[in-house]
C-alpha positions as YAML, in Angstrom:
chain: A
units: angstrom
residues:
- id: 1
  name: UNK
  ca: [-0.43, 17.52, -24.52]
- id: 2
  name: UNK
  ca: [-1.21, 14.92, -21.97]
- id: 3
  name: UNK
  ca: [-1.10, 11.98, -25.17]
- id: 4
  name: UNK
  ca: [2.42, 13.11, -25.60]
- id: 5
  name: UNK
  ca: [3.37, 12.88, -21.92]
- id: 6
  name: UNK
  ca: [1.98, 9.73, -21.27]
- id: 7
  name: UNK
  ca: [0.86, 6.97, -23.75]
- id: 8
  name: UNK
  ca: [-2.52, 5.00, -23.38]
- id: 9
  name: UNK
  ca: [-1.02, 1.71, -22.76]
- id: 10
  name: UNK
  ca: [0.92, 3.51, -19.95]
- id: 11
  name: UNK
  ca: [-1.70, 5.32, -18.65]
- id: 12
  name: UNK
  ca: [-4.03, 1.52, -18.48]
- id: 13
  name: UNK
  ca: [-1.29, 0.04, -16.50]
- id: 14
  name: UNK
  ca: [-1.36, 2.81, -14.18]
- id: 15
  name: UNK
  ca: [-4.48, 2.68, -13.29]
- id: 16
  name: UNK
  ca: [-5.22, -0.96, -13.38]
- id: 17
  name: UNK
  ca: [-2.10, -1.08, -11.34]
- id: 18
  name: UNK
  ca: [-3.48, 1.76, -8.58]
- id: 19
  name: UNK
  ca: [-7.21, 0.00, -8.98]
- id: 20
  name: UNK
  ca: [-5.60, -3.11, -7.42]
- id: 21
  name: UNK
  ca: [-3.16, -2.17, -5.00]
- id: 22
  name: UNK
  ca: [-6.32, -0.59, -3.93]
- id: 23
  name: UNK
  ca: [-8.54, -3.58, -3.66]
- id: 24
  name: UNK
  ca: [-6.08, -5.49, -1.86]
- id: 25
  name: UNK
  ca: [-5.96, -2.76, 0.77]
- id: 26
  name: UNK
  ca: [-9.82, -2.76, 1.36]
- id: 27
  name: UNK
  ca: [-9.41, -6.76, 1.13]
- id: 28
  name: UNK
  ca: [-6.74, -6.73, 4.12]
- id: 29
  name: UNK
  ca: [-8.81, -4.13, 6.36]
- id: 30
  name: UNK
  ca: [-11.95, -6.32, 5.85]
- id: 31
  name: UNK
  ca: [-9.78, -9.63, 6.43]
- id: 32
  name: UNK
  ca: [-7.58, -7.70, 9.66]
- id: 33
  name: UNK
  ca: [-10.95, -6.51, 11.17]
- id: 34
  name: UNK
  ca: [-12.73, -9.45, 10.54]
- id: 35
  name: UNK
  ca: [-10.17, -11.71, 12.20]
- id: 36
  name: UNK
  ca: [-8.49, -9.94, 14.38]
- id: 37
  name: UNK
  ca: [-10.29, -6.64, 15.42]
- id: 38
  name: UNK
  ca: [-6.92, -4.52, 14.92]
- id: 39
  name: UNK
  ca: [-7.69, -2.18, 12.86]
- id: 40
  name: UNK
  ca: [-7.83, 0.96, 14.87]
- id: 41
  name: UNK
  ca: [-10.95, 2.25, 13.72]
- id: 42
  name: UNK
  ca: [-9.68, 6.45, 13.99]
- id: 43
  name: UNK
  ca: [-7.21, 5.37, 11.30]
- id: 44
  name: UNK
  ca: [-9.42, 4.16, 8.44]
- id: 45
  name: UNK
  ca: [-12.68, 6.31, 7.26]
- id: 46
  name: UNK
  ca: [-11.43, 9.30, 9.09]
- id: 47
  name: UNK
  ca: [-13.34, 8.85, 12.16]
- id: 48
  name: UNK
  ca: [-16.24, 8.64, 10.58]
- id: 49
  name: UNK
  ca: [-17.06, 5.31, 12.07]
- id: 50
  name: UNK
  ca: [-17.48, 4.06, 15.95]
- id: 51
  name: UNK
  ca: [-17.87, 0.59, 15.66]
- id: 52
  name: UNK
  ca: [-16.50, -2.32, 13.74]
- id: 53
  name: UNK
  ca: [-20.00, -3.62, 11.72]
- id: 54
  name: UNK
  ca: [-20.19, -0.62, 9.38]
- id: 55
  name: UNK
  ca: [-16.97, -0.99, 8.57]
- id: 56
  name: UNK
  ca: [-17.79, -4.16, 7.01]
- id: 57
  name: UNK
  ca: [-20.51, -2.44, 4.89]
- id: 58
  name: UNK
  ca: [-18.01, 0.84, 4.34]
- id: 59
  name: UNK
  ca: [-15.05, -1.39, 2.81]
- id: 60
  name: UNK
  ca: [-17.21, -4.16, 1.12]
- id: 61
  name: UNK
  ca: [-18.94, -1.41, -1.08]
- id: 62
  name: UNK
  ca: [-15.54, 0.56, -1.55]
- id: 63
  name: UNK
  ca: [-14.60, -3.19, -2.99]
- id: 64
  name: UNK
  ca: [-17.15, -3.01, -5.22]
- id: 65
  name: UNK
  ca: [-16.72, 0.10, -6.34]
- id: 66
  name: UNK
  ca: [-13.28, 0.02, -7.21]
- id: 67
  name: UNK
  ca: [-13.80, -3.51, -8.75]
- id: 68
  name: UNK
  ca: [-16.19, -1.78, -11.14]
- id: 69
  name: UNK
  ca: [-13.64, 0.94, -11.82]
- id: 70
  name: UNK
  ca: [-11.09, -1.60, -12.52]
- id: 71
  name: UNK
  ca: [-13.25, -3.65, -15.16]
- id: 72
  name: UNK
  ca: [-14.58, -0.72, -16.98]
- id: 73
  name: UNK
  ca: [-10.77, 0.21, -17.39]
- id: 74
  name: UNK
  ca: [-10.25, -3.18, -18.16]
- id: 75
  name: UNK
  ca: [-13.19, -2.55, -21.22]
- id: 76
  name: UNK
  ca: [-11.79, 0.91, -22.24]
- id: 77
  name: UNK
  ca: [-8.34, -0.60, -22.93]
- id: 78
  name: UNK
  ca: [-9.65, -4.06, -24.48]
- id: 79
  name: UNK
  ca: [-8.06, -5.82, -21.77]
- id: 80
  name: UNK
  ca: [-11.74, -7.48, -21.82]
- id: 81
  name: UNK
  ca: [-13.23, -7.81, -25.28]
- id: 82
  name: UNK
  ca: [-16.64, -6.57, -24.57]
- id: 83
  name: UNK
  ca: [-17.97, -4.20, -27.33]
- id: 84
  name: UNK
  ca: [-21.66, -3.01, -25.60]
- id: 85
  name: UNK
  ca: [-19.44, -1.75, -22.69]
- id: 86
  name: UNK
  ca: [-16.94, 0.17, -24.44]
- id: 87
  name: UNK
  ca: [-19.12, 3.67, -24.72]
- id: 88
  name: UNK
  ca: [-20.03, 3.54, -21.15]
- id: 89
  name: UNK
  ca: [-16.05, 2.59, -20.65]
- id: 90
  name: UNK
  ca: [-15.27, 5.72, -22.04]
- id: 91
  name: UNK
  ca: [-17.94, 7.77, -20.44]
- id: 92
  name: UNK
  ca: [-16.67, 6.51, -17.08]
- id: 93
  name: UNK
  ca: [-12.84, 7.59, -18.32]
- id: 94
  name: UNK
  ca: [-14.13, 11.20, -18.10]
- id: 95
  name: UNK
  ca: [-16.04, 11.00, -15.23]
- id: 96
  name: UNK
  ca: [-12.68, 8.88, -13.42]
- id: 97
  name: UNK
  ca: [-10.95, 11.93, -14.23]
- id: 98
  name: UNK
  ca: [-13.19, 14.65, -12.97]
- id: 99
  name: UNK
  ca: [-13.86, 12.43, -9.90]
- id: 100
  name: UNK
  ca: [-10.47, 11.97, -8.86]
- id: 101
  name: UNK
  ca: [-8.84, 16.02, -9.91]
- id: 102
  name: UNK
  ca: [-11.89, 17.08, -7.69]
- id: 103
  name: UNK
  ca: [-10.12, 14.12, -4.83]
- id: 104
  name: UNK
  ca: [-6.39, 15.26, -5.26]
- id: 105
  name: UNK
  ca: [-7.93, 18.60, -4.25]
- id: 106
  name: UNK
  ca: [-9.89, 17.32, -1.40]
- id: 107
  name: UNK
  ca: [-7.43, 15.40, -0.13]
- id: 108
  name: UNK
  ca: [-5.01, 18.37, 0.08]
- id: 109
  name: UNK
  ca: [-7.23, 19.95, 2.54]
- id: 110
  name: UNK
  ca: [-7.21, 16.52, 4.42]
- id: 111
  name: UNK
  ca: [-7.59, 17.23, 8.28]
- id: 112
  name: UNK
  ca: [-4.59, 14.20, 8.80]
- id: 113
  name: UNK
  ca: [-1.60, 13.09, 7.32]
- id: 114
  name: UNK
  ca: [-3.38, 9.77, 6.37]
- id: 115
  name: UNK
  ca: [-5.63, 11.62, 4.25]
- id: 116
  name: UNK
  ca: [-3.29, 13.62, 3.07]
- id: 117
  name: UNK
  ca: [-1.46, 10.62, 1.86]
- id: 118
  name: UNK
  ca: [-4.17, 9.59, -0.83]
- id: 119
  name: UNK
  ca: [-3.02, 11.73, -3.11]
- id: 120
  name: UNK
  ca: [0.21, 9.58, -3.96]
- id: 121
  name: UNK
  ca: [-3.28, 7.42, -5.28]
- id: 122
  name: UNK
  ca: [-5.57, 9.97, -6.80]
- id: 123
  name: UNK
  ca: [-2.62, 11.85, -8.83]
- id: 124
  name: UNK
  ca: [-2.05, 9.38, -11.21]
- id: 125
  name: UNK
  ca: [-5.50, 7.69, -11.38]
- id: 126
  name: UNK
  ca: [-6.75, 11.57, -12.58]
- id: 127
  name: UNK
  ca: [-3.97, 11.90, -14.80]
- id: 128
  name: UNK
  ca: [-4.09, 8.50, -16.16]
- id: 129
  name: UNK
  ca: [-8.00, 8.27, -16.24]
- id: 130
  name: UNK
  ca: [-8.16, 11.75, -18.67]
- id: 131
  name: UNK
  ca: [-5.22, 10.32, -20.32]
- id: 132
  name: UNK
  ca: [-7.44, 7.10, -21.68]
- id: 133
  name: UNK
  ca: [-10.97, 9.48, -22.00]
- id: 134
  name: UNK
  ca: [-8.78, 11.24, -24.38]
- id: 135
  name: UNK
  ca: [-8.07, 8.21, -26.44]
- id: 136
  name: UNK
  ca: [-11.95, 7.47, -27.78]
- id: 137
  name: UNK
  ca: [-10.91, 4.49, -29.59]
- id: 138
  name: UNK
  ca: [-7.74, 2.28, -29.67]
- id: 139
  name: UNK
  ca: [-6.97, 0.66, -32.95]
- id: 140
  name: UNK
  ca: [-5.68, -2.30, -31.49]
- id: 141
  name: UNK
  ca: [-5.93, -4.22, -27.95]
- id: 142
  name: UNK
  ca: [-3.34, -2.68, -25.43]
- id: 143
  name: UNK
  ca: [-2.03, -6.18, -24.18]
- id: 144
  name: UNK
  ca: [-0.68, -6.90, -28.17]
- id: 145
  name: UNK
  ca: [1.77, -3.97, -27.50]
- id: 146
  name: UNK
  ca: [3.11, -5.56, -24.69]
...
């Protein structure tokens, strides 16, 4: 059902598309705090944090973390040719998609609006991740359909 709604090259956008925007927020949090100190720290990591160092650690390894979510979709679609990764790729596409459902319902339980609000980002990265763990191989690299 979800093949027909949605095809893989669609659903690889998607997420490489979320998977940046993404990155570039973390990027301009570290880059605001580290410059400026404006960030007000209640708004980002739900008050989890007091002071501005942990921060640092808190966004560099979301960074990172994304950025390896990113490549391995960047594997599982053949964006990047590299055939030892491309079992683990789609390993990762099921456990993308079971990570993030279990998030959308987290986040509608959110205590703020800002939390809230990350479901306009885990929606389509669960749909879009079980979309490509679906798909086990592709017969032909998703940037030729382009």
């Amino acid at each position: 059902m979800v093949k027909k709604i949605i095809s893989f090259t669609a659903a690889a956008k998607c997420c490489i598309m979320v998977y940046s925007v993404f990155v570039l927020f973390h990027v301009m949090v570290i880059l605001m705090v580290g410059i400026f100190r404006t960030v007000p720290l209640d708004l980002i990591w739900y008050n989890d944090l007091r002071t501005y160092p942990p921060l640092f650690i808190f966004e560099i390894s979301a960074v990172v973390v994304l950025l390896g979510c990113l490549f391995l979709t960047l594997v599982h679609a053949q964006f990047v040719p590299v055939q030892r990764l491309r079992k683990i790729a789609h390993i990762c596409m099921w456990i993308f998609a079971v990570y993030f459902f279990l998030n959308t319902i987290a986040n509608l339980y959110g205590e703020t609006l800002i939390e809230k609000s990350f479901i306009l980002g885990s929606i389509p990265l669960s749909f879009c991740s079980l979309r490509l763990a679906l798909e086990r191989t592709v017969s032909s690299r998703v940037g030729d359909s382009i």
